[in-house]
C-alpha positions as CSV (number, residue, x, y, z in Angstrom):
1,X,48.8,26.3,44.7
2,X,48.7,29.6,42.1
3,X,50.3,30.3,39.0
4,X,53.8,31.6,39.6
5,X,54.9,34.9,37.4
6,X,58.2,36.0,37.4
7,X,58.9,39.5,38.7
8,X,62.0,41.3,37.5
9,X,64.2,43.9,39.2
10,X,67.5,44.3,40.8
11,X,67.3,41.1,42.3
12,X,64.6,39.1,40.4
13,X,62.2,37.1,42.5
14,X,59.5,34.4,42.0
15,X,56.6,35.1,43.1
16,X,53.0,33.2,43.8
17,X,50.3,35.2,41.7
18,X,47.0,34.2,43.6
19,X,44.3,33.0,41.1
20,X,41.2,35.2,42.2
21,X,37.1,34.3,41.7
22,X,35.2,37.5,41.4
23,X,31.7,37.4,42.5
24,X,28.7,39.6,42.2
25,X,25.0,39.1,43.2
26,X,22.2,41.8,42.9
27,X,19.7,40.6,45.4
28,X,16.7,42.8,44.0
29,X,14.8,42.0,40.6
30,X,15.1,45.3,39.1
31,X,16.0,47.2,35.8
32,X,19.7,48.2,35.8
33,X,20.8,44.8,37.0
34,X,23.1,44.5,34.5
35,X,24.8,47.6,35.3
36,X,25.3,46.8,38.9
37,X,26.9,43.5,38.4
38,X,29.5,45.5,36.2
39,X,29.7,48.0,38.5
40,X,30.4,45.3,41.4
41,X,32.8,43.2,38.5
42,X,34.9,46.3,37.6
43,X,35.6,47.2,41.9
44,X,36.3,43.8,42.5
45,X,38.8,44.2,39.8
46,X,41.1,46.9,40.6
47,X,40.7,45.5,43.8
48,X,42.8,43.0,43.0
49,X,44.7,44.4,40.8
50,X,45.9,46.3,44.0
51,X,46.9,43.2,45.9
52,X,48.6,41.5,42.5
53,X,46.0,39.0,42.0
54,X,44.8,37.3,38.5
55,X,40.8,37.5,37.9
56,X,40.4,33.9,37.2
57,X,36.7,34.4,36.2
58,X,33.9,36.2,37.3
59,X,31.1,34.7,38.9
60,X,27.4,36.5,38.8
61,X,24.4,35.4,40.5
62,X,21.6,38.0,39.3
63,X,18.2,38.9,41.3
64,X,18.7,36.4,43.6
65,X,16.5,37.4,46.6
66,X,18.5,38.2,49.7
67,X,15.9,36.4,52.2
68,X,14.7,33.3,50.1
69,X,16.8,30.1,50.1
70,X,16.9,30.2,45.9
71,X,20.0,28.0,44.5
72,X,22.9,30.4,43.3
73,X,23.9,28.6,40.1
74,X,27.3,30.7,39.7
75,X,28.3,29.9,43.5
76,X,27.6,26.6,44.1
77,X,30.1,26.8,40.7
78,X,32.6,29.2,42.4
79,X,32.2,26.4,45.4
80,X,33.1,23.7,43.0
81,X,36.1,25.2,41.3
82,X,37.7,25.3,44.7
83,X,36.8,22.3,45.6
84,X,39.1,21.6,42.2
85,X,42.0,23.9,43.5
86,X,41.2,26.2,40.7
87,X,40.4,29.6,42.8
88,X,42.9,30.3,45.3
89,X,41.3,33.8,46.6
90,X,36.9,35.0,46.6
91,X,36.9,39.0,46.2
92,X,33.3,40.2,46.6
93,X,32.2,43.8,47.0
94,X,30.5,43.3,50.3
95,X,30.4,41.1,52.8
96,X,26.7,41.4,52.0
97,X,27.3,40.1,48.5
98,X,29.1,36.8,49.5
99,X,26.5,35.9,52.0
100,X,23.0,36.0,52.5
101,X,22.5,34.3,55.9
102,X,24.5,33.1,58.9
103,X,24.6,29.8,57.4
104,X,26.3,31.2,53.6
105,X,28.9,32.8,56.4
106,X,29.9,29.8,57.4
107,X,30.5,28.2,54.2
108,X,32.7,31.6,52.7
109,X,34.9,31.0,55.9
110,X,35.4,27.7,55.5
111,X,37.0,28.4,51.9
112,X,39.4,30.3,53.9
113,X,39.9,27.6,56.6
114,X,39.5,24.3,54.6
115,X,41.4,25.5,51.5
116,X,43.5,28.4,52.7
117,X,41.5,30.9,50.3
118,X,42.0,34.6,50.3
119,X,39.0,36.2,51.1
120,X,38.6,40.5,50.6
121,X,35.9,42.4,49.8
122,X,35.7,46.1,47.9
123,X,33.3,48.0,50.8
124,X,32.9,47.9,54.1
125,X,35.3,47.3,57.2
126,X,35.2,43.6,57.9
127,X,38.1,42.1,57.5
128,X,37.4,38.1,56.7
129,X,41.1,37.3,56.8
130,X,41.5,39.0,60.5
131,X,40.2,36.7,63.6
132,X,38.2,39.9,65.1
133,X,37.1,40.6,61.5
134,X,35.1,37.3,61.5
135,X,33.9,37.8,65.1
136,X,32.3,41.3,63.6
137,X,31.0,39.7,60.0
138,X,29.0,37.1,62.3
139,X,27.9,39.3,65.0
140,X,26.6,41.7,61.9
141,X,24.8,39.3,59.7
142,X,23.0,37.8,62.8
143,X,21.7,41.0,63.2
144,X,20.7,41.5,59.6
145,X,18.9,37.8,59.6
146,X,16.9,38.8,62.2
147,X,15.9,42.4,60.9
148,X,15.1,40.2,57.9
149,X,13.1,38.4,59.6
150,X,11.1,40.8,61.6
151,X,10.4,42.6,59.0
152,X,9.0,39.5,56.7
153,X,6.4,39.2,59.8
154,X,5.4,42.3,60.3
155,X,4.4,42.8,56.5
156,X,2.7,40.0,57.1
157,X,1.1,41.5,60.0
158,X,0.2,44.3,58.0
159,X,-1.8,42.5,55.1
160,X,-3.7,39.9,57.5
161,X,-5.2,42.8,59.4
162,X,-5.8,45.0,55.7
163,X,-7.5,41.6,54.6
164,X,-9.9,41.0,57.9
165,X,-10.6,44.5,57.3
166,X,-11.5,44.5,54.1
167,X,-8.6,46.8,52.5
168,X,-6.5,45.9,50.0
169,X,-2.9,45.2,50.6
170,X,-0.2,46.3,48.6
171,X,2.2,49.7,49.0
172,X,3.8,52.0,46.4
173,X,2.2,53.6,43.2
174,X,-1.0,52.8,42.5
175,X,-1.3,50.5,39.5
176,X,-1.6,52.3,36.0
177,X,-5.4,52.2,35.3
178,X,-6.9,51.9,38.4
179,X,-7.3,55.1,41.5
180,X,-5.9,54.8,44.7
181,X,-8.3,52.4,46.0
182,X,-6.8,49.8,44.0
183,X,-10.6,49.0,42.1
184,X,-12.2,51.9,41.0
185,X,-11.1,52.0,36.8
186,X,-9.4,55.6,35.8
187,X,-11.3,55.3,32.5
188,X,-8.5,57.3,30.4
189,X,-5.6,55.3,31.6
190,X,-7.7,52.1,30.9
191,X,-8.0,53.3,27.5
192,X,-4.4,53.6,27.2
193,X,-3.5,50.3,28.5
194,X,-6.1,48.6,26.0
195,X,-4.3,50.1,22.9
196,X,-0.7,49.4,24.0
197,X,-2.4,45.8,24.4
198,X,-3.9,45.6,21.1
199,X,-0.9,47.5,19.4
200,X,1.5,44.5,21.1
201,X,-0.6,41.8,20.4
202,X,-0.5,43.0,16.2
203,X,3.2,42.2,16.7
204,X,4.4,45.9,18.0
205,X,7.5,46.0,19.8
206,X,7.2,47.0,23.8
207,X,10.0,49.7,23.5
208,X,8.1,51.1,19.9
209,X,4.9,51.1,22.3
210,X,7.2,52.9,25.1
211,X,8.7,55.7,22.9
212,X,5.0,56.4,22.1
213,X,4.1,56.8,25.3
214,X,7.4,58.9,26.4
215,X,6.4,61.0,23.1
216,X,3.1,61.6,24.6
217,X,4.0,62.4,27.7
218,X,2.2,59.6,29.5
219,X,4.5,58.1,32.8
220,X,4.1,55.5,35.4
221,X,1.8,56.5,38.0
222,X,5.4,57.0,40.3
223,X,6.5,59.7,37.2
224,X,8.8,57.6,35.4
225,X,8.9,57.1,32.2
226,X,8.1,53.6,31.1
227,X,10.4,51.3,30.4
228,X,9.3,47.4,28.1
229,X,9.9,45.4,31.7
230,X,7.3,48.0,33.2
231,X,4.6,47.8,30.4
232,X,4.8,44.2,30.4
């Protein structure tokens, strides 16, 4: 089913070298993305390095948000390679990572069942291989569909009764340019944002417009400094 590698020593030995499909998924849209797919990729791979297995490829799904039912391009393609007996082992750095409902579950431990894949993961203490591993990795994301869920309605709790009352929803930092109340103008922030607009528009760069700012002193209204995915 794998490559075979031939392992010397006293008594040399044949061995199967499992072929291993890495995969990583951030579920936020957030700056740094990049960096935590490494960091996830570069886990996954002394992990296996660990259990003598050969990083086939590595598959990453990026901002891919952990309660919607988006497609997830690079799995559906890790799902097709085994289909084509091309990945004999998944190594994800959570269970978390692998699967974003009871359903995705299913499907990661069918791999296992239907194709005899390896399945391991970096963190946490489920063990997909073990019988009582899987009886624990099904009992937890149960529970984390359903916090999912509560919390989905209770936001939306939360903004129907700010709209009948005549507030407006949202949470976090207020937005540059505007007070807490969300409408009333803060006229010297306003003046701000205008001239990094016009500056842009003339062809400026975001992150020339961003050093500007950082020279200045002038943050985000949560104290960062901005960043060109913030100003735009």
């Amino acid at each position: 089913m794998g490559q075979v590698a031939l392992v010397l020593g006293p008594c040399a030995t044949i061995r199967a070298m499992l072929r291993a499909a890495i995969y990583c998924r951030v579920s936020q849209d957030r700056a740094g993305a990049d960096r935590d797919v490494t960091r996830q990729a570069e886990d996954c791979r002394a992990l296996c390095v660990r259990r003598g297995w050969v990083v086939a490829k590595v598959y990453a799904d990026d901002d891919r948000g952990v309660y919607g039912s988006r497609p997830r391009p690079a799995w559906q393609q890790l799902i097709t390679d085994v289909h084509a007996g091309a990945i004999d082992a998944v190594v994800g750095w959570h269970v978390d990572k692998l699967t974003r409902s009871p359903r995705d579950l299913e499907d990661v431990l069918g791999l296992a069942d239907n194709y005899g894949v390896a399945l391991a993961t970096v963190t946490g203490k489920v063990d997909l291989s073990d019988p009582a591993g899987r009886l624990v990795a099904r009992m937890l994301g149960a529970a984390a569909r359903y916090e999912a869920k509560d919390y989905t309605q209770r936001r939306q709790q939360q903004r129907r009764r700010a709209a009948e009352a005549g507030l407006i929803a949202g949470w976090g930092p207020r937005p540059f340019g505007y007070s807490d109340d969300r409408l009333t103008l803060v006229d010297t922030e306003a003046a701000i944002i205008r001239g990094c607009a016009t500056r842009v528009l003339a062809g400026e760069s975001l992150a020339g417009v961003c050093w500007d700012l950082a020279r200045s002193g002038i943050t985000t209204p949560g104290g960062q400094w901005w960043l060109p995915t913030t100003l735009r």
